[in-house]
N, C-alpha and C positions, 0 to 999 in steps of 0.2 A: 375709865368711864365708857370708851366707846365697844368696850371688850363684852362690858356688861350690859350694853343696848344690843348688840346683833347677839349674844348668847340668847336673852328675852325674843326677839323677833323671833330666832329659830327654835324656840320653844311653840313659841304663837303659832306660826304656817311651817310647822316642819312635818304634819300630815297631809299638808296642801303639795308639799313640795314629793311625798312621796307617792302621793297619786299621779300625778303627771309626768312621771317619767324621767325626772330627772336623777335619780339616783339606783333605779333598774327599768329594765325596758317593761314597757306595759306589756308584753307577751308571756309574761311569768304571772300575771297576774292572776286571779280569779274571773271567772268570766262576769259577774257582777263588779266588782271594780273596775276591771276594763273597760266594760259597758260605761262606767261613772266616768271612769280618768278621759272617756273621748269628749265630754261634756264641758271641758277645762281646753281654751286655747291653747296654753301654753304647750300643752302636752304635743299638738300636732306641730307647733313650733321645735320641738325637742325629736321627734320622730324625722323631721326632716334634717335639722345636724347632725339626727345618729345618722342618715345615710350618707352626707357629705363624708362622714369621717370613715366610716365602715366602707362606704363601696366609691365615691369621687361621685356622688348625683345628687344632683340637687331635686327633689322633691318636690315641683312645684306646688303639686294637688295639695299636699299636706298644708304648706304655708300658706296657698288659699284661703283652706278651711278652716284654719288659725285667724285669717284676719276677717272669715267673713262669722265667724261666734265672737270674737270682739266686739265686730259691727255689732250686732245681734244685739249683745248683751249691755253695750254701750247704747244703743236706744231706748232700750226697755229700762235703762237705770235713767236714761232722760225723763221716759215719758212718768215713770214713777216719782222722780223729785217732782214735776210738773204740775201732778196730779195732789201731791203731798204739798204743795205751796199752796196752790188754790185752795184747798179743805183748812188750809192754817188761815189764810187770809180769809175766808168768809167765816172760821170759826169764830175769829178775834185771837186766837193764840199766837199769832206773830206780829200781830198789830198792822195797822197802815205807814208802808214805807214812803 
């Protein structure tokens, strides 16, 4: 059962997962998908373990700018639910809680 839920997930994000680098370095890429895969935190999260492991350095800049597109993207999905609750609750489609 559980063979067949992660087979499913990595059907689902296994082109999420090849853009970001985790399964070759974004330097092979295409310079349009590169462009894309920097646009993906994980990707500068994954840029920075490949230096730990390649060279002993920790990357600070990289893991920064990983957690500051997080930030980013984690407001902008706040202020979007935020925005989508108000519009449901003054349509009536979610009713009065």
């Amino acid at each position: 059962m559980y063979a067949i839920e992660t087979e499913n997930l990595s059907k689902r994000y296994g082109d999420f997962y090849a853009l970001n680098g985790v399964y070759y370095p974004i330097t092979i890429f295409p310079e349009p998908l590169r462009l894309l895969s920097l646009f993906i935190p994980l990707t500068h999260v994954i840029i920075s373990l490949r230096s730990i492991m390649l060279a002993g350095v920790l990357d600070l800049g990289e893991m920064a700018t990983g957690l500051c597109l997080s930030s980013v993207y984690a407001f902008l999905a706040y202020r979007y639910f935020e925005r989508s609750m108000r519009e449901s609750l003054m349509s009536g489609m979610l009713g009065n809680w």
